[in-house]
N, C-alpha and C positions, 0 to 999 in steps of 0.2 A: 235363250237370253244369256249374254256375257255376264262371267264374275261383275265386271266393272259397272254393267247396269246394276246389278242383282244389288248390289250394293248399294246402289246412289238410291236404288230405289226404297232400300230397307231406310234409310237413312231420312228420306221425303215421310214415309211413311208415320217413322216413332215421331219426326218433330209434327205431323200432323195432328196424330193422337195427342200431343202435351196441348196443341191450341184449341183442339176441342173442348178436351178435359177443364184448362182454364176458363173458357169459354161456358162451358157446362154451368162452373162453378159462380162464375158471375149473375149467368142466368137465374140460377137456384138464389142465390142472393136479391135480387133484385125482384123477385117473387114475393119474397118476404117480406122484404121493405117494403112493398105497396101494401100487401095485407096488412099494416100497421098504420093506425093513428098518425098525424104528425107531429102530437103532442109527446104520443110514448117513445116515437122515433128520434126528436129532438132530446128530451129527456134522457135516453141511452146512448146518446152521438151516433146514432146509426151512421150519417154523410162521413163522420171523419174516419169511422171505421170500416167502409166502403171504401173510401180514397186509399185506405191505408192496403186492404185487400189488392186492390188494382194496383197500386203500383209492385207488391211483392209479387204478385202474379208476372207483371211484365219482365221484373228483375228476373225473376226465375225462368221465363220462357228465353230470358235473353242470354243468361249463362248456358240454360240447356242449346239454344244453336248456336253457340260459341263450342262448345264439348261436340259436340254432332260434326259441324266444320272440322275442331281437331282432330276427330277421330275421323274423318275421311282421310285427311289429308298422310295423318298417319297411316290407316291401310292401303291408301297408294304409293307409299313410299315404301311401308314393309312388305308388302303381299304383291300391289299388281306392276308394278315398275322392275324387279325382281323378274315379276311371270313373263312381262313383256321380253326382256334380257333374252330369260331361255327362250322362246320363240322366237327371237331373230336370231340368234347360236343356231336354234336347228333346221332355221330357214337356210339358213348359211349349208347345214349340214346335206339338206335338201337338195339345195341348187348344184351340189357337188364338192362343197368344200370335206371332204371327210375327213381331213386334219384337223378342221377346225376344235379346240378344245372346249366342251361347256364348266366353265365355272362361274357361278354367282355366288356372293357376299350379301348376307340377309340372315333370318330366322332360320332356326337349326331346321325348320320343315320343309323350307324353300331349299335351301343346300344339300339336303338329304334329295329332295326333288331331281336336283340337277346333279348329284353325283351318279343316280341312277339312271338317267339321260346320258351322262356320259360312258357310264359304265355299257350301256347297249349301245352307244356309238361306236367304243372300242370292239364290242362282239361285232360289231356289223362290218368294222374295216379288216377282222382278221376275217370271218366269213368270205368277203371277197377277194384278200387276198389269195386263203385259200384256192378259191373259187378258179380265181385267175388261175396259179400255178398249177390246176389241175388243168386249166383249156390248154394250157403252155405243153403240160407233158403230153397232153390229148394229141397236140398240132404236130411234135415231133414224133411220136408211137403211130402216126394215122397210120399211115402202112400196116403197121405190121396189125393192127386194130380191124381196121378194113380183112386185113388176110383171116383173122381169126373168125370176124364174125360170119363172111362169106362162106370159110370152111364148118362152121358148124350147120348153115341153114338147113333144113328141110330140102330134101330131094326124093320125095315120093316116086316108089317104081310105079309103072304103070299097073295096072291089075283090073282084070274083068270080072275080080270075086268079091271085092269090096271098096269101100270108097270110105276115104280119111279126109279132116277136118283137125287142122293143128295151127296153133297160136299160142308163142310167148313174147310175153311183156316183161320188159327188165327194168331193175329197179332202179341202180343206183349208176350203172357203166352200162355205154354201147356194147363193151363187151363181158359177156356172160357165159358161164361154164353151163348151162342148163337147155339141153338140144333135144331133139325129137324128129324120127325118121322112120321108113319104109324100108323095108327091106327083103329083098326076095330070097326066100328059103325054098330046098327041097319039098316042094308038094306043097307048097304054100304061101303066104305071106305074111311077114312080122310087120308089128307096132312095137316100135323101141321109144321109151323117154326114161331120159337120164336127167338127173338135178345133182349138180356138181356144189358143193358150201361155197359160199364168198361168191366174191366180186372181183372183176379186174381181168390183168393180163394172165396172171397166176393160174386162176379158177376154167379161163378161156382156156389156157394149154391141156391142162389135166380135162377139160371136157372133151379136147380135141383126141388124146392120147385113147380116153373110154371110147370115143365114137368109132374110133379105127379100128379099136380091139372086136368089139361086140358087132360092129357091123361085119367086117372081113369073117367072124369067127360064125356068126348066123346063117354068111349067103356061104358058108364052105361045109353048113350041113353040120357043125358041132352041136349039140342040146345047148339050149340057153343057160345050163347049171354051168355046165361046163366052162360056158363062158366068162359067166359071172365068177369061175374060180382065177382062171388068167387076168381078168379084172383086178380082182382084189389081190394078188398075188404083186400086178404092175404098182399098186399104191403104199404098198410096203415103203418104198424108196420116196415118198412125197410128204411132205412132213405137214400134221394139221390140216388137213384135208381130206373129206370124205366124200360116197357119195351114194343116193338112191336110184334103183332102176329100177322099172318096169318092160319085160315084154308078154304081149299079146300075137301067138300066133293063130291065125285063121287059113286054115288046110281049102286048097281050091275047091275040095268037095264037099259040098253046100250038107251034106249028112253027119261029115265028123262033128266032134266038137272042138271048140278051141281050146286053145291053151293056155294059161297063166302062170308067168313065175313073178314074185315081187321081191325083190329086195329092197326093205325095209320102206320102198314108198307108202306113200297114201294109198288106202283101198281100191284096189282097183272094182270102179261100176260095170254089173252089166244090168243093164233096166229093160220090164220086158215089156210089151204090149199092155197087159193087164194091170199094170201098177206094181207089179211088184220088181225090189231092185236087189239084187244079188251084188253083196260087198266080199272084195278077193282081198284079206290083210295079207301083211306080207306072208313071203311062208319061204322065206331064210333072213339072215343079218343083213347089216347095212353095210356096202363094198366100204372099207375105212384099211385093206389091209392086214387083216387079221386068217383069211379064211373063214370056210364057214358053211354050210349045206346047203342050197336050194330047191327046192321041191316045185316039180311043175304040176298045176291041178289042170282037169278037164272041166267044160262044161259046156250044155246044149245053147247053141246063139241061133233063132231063126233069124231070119233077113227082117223083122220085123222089130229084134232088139237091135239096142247101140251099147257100144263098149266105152265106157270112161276113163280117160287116166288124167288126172287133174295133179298140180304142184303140190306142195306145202303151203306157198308162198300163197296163194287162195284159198285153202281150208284153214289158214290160221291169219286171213285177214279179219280185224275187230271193229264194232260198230263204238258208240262215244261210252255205251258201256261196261265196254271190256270183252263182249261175247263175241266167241269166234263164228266165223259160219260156218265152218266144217265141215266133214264129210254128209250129215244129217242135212244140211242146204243144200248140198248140191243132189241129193235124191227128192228132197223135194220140188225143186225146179226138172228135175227127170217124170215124176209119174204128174205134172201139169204140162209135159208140152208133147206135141202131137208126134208118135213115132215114127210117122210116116211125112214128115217135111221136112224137107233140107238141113243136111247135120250142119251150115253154115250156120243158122238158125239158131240150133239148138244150142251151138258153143256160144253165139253174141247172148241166149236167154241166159245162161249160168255164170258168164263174164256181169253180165248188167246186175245180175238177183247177187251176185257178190260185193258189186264194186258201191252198190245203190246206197247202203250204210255204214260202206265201210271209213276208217280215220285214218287205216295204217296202208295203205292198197299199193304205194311205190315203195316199199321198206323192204319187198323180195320179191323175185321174180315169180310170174303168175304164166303157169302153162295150162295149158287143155289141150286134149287130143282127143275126138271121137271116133273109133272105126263101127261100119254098120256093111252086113254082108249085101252083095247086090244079090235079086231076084223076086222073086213073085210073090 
């Protein structure tokens, strides 16, 4: 129901009540008067004191809907003629006029109303200004936009020792410093994922610059430490700009173990058949240009576990009460799904059991990468 009814109707209502009430009062009156004599009623002037009742009665009901009247007409003039105003401003605003200015003249609560109406009109015209001049620099950069994000994609070497499942979502720009690759080693095959800070063109280059370093310096048979020192060595010269890696290599022979080195990523998972899920923290610094040591761990991978390397930007998305899901979520979505069906699978089930509660899920880029050894 509209203010406007809600009103007329309060209004039908009170002067309802007062004709009862009068009404009531006449009743009760007139009750009394029969149970009397008409000797003792004459005697007392009951009639002209009856007359007298009724007509103050009517006087009184007749000023109260005169007051009832004024006061409508007053709250349509202060309150809803006012509300109507703003809503055809922001019908205006609606239909496209987004210059349109809201201002109304009325009661300090109405103008407070509409100065706040105006004030998110104005956030909403710089919003899309913004908005605009970013598709503008988008339309002119596409190139070079296009070039970057082409050159970060995924290009999985072939391998008959294992089989990858990789997917990032970006948050804020098509293009993003934060990539993930294959890549073929002496006696083996690595999993590389980098997460570069920021957003933009910026973030896209220095992603580009790490994927060349780490990839070229992998398939040329350097230790991934070593790598990671050339890395952080290149970011000396980039100012405000960091970045996390992870590689995982898996040796064609199904007997070694694999390998782990983190910088400063999320835990890298391996989750095994039985439930249980082996977390690999980092184990050197985060590449920022400082230098710094990396240690590569071993550890046993049957063909029956899957190795995890998931983003930040996923173990620190938040549901509406601020909890993150974490590294603790994404093992739990590992020992409920089945180890032996398609790692395609098992990345949509940790993408879904992430994004299902999540309020903050486009605020950073969100990676997974699953490698699981082929065989029997």
């Amino acid at each position: 129901m509209t203010l406007r009814k809600r009103l007329f109707s309060g209004g039908l209502a009170i002067g309802a009540i007062l004709v009862l009430a009068a009404a009531w009062q006449v009743h009760l009156y007139m009750q009394a008067r029969a149970a009397l004599p008409d000797a003792i009623a004459q005697a007392v002037s009951m009639d002209e004191a009856a007359s007298e009742l009724v007509s103050a009665l009517l006087v009184s009901l007749s000023i109260d809907f005169v007051l009832l009247a004024l006061a409508w007409v007053g709250l349509r003039r202060a309150i809803l003629y006012p509300l109507d105003e703003i809503r055809e401003q922001l019908n205006e605003v609606t239909s496209g006029s987004l210059h349109t200015e809201i201002s109304i003249s009325g009661p300090q609560e109405i103008e407070q109303l509409a100065s706040d109406a105006e004030s998110m009109r104005r956030a909403l015209v710089h919003q899309i200004d913004q908005t605009t001049a970013a598709f503008e620099t988008l339309d002119h950069e596409a190139p070079v936009s296009l070039s970057i994000r082409n050159a970060l994609m995924a290009r999985p070497t072939a391998s008959s020792a294992i089989e990858v499942f990789g997917q990032i979502d970006s948050a804020q720009s098509v293009i993003t410093g934060d990539w993930w690759d294959t890549v073929r080693v002496p006696g083996g095959t690595a999993i590389v994922v980098a997460d570069v800070a920021g957003h933009g063109a910026s973030a896209g280059v220095v992603g580009l610059q790490i994927k060349a370093v780490m990839n070229a310096g992998l398939a040329a048979g350097f230790a991934a430490a070593e790598v990671f020192e050339r890395v952080s060595e290149g970011l000396q010269a980039v100012d405000s700009l960091a970045a996390s890696a992870a590689v995982v290599i898996f040796p064609d022979d199904p007997e070694e173990p694999i390998r782990v080195i983190n910088a400063g990523h999320p835990d890298v998972l391996i989750s095994y058949e039985d439930g249980f899920v082996e977390r690999v923290s980092a184990t050197g610094p985060i590449l920022v240009g400082l230098g710094g040591q990396w240690t590569e761990k071993e550890y046993v991978c049957p063909p029956s576990a899957v190795v995890v390397v998931v983003s930040d930007g996923l173990v620190e998305t938040e549901d509406q009460e601020g909890n993150q899901f974490g590294i603790a979520g994404v093992c739990d979505v590992l020992r409920s799904v089945n180890h032996a069906s398609d790692i395609t699978l098992i990345g949509g089930d940790i993408l879904a059991a992430a994004r299902a509660q999540s309020v903050t899920w486009n605020r950073d880029d969100v990676t997974v990468v699953i490698g699981r050894r082929l065989g029997k």
